[in-house]
N, C-alpha and C positions, 0 to 999 in steps of 0.2 A: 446443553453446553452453552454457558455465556460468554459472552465478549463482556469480558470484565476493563481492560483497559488499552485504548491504539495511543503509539508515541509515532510521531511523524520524527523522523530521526534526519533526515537531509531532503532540501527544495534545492530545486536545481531549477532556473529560468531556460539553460539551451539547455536544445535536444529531448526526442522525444521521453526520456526517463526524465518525471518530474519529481515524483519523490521515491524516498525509503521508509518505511514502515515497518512497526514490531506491534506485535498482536497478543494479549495474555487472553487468554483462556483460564475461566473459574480460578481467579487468580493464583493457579499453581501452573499453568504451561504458557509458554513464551513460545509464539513463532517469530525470527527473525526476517529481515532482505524480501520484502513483499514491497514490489516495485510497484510505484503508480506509473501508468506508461497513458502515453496521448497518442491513441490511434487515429485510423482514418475515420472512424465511427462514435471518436468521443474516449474519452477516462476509461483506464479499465484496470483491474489488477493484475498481474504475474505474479506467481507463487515462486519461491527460492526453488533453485534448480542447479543442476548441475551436469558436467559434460559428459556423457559416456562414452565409453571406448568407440562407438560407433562414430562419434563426433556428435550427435543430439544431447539434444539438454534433453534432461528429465525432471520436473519436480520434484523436489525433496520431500516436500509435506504438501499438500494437498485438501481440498473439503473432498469426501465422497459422492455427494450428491447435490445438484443445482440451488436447491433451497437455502443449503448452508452458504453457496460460493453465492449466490443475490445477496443474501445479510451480507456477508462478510465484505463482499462487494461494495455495497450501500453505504455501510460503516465507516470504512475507510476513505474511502471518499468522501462522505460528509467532514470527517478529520480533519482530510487534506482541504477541502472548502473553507475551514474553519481556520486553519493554517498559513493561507495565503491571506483570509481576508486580514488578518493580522496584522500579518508581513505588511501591504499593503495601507494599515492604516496607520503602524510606525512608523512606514516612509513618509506621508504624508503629515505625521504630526512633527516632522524632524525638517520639513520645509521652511 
């Protein structure tokens, strides 16, 4: 399975949730709401989820196995890197 295309969909400066992310797979499946979150330990992603009756969240979609969630990981966050430096270099060309 390829990671055909990441859209960074909303940067947010406060609080820990830095961005939103949508994910195509072999350009026929789209995952949505794949949070960049800034932990105590650095960048990391949350997968879309949602509240169950117990009151826990559960992901919605998910990788199965570690390999896929490092790519996937990796990916989007290089995005987000690529994102901010952007941002970043608009603000400073609009000085």
């Amino acid at each position: 399975m390829q990671i055909t295309d990441i859209r960074v969909r909303k940067l947010t400066k406060e609080g820990k949730m830095k961005a939103v992310v949508s994910v195509t797979f072999d350009d026929v499946f789209v995952v949505h709401d794949i949070k960049v979150i800034d932990g105590d330990k650095g960048l990391f992603i949350a997968m879309p989820s949602r509240r169950a009756g117990d009151g826990e969240y559960r992901d919605i979609a998910h990788p199965i196995n570690s390999d896929m969630r490092d790519r996937l990981q990796s990916e989007i966050l290089a995005k987000y890197e690529e994102a901010v430096k952007e941002i970043r270099e608009n603000e400073t060309a609009e000085e």
